[in-house]
N, C-alpha and C positions, 0 to 999 in steps of 0.2 A: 417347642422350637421347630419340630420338623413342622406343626401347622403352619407357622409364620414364614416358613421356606415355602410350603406349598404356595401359598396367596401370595407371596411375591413372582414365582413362577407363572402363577395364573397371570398377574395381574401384566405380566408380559406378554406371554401368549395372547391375550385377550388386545392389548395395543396393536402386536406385528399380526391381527387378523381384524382389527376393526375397520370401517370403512370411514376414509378421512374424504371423501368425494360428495360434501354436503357445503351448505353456505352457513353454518353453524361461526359466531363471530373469535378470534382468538383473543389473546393479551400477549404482548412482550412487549421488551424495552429494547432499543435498539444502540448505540454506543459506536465510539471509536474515531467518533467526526469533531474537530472543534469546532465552537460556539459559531462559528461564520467560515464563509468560503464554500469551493463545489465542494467536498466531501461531505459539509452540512446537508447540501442542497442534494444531492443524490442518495442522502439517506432518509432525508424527507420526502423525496419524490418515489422511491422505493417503498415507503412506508404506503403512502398515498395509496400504493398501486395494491396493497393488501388489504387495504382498510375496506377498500372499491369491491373489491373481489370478494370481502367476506362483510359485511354490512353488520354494526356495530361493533367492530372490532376495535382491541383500544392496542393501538400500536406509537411508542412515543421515542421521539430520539432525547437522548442525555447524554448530551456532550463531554469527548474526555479526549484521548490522543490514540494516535495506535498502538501503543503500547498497554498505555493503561488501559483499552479496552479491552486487552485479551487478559489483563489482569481481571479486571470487574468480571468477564464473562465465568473466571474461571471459580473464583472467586460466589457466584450467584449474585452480584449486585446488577448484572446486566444479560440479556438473554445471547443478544448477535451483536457481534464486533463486527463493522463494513472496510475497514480500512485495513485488512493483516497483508503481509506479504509473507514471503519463504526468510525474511528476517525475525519479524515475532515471534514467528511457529517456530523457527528453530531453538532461539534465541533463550521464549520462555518453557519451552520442553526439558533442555537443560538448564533452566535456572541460570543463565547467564546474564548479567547485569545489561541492561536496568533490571531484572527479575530477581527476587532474591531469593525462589527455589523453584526448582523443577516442578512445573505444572504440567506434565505428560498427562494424561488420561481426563483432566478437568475439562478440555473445548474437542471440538472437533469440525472436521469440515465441512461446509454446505455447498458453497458454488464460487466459482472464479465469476469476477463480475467484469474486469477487465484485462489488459496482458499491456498497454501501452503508455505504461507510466516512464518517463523519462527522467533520467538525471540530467540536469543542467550543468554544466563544468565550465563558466563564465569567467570571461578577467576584461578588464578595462585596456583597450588600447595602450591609453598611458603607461598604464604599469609594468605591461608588457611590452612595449618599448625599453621604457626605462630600467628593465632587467634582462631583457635578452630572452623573453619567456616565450617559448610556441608552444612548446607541451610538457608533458608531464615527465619528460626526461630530463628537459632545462631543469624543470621545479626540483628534480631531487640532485641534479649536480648542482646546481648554482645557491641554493639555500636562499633566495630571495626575503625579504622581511614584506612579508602581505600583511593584510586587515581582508580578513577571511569574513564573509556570511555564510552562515552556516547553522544547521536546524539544532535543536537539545538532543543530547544523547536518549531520552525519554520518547523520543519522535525515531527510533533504529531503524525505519526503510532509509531513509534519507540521508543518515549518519554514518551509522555504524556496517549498515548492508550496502552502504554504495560509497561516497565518499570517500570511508574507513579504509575501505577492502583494497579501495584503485589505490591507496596510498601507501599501505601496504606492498601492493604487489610492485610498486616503485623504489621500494627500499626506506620509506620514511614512514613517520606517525602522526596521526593531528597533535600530537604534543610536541613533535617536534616543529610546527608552526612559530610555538611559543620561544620553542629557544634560539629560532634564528629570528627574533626581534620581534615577532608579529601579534596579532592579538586578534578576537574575536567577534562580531557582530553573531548573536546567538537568537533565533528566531525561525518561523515558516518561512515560505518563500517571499511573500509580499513583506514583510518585513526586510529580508535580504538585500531585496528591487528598491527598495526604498532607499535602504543604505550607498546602493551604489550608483542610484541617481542622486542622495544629498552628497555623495563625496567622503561619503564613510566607510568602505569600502571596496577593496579593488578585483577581490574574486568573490565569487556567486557559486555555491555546491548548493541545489536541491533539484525538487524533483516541479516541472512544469509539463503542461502540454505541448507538441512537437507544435510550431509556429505560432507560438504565444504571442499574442498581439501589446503586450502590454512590454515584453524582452525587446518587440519593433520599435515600438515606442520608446524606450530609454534608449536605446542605439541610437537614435537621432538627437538627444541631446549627449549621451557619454560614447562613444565608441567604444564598441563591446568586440571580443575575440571568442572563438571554442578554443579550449584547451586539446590540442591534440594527443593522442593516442597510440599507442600500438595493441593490436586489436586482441594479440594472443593474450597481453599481461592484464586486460581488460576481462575479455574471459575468464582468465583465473580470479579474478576481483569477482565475477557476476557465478562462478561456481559454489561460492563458498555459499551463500544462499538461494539456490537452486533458481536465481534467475538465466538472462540471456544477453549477449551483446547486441545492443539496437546499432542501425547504423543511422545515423541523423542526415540525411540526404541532401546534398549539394543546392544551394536555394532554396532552404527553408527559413532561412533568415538573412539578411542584406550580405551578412560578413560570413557565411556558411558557404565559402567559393565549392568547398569538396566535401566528400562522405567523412563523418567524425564517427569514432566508437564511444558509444557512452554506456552505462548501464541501465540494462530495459527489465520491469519488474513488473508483475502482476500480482493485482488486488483482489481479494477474494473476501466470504461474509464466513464469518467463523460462529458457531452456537456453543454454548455452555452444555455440558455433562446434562447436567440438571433438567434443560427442555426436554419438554415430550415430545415425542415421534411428527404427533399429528402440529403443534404450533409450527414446527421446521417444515415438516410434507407440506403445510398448506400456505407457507410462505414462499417455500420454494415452488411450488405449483402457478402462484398468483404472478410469479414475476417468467419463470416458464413460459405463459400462457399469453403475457400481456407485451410482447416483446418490441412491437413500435413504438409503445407506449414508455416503455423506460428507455429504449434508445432516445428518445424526444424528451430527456429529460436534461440531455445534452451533455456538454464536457467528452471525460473519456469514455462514456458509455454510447454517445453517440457515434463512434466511432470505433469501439471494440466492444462492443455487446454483444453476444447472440446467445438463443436458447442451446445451441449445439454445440457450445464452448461451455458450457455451465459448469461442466462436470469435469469440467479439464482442473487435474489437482496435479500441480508441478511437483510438491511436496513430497507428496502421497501420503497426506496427515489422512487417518482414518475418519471416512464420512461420516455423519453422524446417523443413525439411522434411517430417522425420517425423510433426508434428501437423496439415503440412497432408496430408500424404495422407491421414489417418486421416479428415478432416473433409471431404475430396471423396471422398474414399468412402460415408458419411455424408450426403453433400449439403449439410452443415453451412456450405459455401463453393462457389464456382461454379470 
């Protein structure tokens, strides 16, 4: 027994002193993006930029949700989740649904990959007319009957860690949607946009990029409103998952006459218990190192990416080893 404690000991000592600064190729799996869209396409393009860096590396995405990636990761079915926010991490720490136990000690954290992910809080002119709707005070005194879009609770940045919260902090529940007459359109975004240009429904809860050109585009055939806010009850909605209140700035969109409060949430890449030091160091190294190169892979990383924000953990989910050394190497951490 005590032999098997020693070589385990060793076999650690020997990882937190070997040198991972070679071009030697890795394997993982990477997770958390569905099948299509940017989150695919930025963790393909992530991948790309490791594969580059360490030549035959077999680095592969396999598509799941942000939820269920931090399940697989924890789980060993997948090495790095791309898609977590301060909703997952908290979410699945205590086993709170969709997780059905507490997965504290199974992932841990590598790097923020970006900070400016938006909630969208959309309603149709019409509707909003035809209810007396400007913000989120109408929506909880007036009990309107909507046809909601809106992500799967299985997808908790978009649901549960934003929508949920602001709904909450208003005095109602997405359940109570249902009992003042209304009912669901359940999907990603582009599913939602779809609904509310075919006439399927009248508000829009998820998360886009700030001047989405495709939101421009349906405004000109449906008339689209933001749901207004008050910024302190917005706050308390963006606390409870250690995001921030973004402020959506006056002319970002045709109907954005003033500054709106919505909830702003940062993405980060999460790794499994089970990775070695050196697969994390040298992935997190490659994207360190290569930094125009994944800003130019576009979306929100072109716009919030830097090697100097890596290490920025809102959380403060415990890093995983191998991205902290790279980053007190770096200085990036003390």
């Amino acid at each position: 027994m005590k032999f098997a404690i020693a070589l385990v000991a060793l076999a650690a000592a020997t990882s937190a002193f070997a040198d991972f600064n070679d071009k030697k190729p890795v394997t993982a799996t990477v997770t958390g993006a569905t099948p299509s869209g940017y989150p695919r396409t930025m963790v393909e393009g992530l991948n790309a930029v490791v594969r580059d860096a360490y030549p035959g590396s077999a680095v592969s995405f396999k598509p799941n949700s942000p939820g269920g990636g931090v399940l697989a990761i924890a789980d060993g079915q997948a090495d790095f989740t791309a898609t977590a926010t301060g909703t997952e991490v908290k979410l699945a720490n205590e086993g709170q649904a969709p997780f059905q136990k507490p997965l504290k000690g199974k992932f841990s954290y590598v790097m923020q990959l970006y900070d400016n992910q938006f909630i969208h809080f959309l309603m149709t002119k019409e509707w909003a007319d035809a209810n007396g709707v400007k913000s989120w005070a109408d929506i909880a005194a007036k009990k309107p009957r909507m046809r909601l879009a809106i992500n799967r609770p299985d997808n908790p940045q978009t649901t549960i860690g934003g929508p949920y919260e602001v709904m909450k902090a208003h005095g109602f529940t997405i359940q109570d949607i249902e009992k003042w007459g209304g009912s669901y359109v359940l999907g990603n975004s582009a599913i939602g946009l779809d609904a509310i240009t075919d006439g399927k429904a009248d508000v829009f809860m998820n998360a886009r990029n700030l001047g989405d050109s495709l939101v421009k585009d349906i405004h000109g055939k449906r008339a689209l409103l933001w749901i207004d806010g008050d910024p302190k009850l917005i706050q308390k909605a963006a606390d409870t998952f250690n995001n921030t209140v973004g402020m959506v700035p006056a002319g970002t969109y045709p109907f954005t006459e003033k500054e709106y409060p919505t909830v702003q949430m940062w993405v980060a890449l999460l790794a499994g218990s089970h990775v070695s030091d050196e697969v994390v160091y040298k992935y997190v190294k490659a994207v360190a190192e290569n930094e125009t190169r994944v800003q130019a892979i576009g979306g929100s990383l072109k716009t919030a990416f830097t090697t100097a924000k890596m290490a920025t953990n809102p959380a403060k989910l415990a890093f995983h080893p191998g991205a902290l050394r790279y980053y007190k190497e770096k200085g990036l951490v003390k």
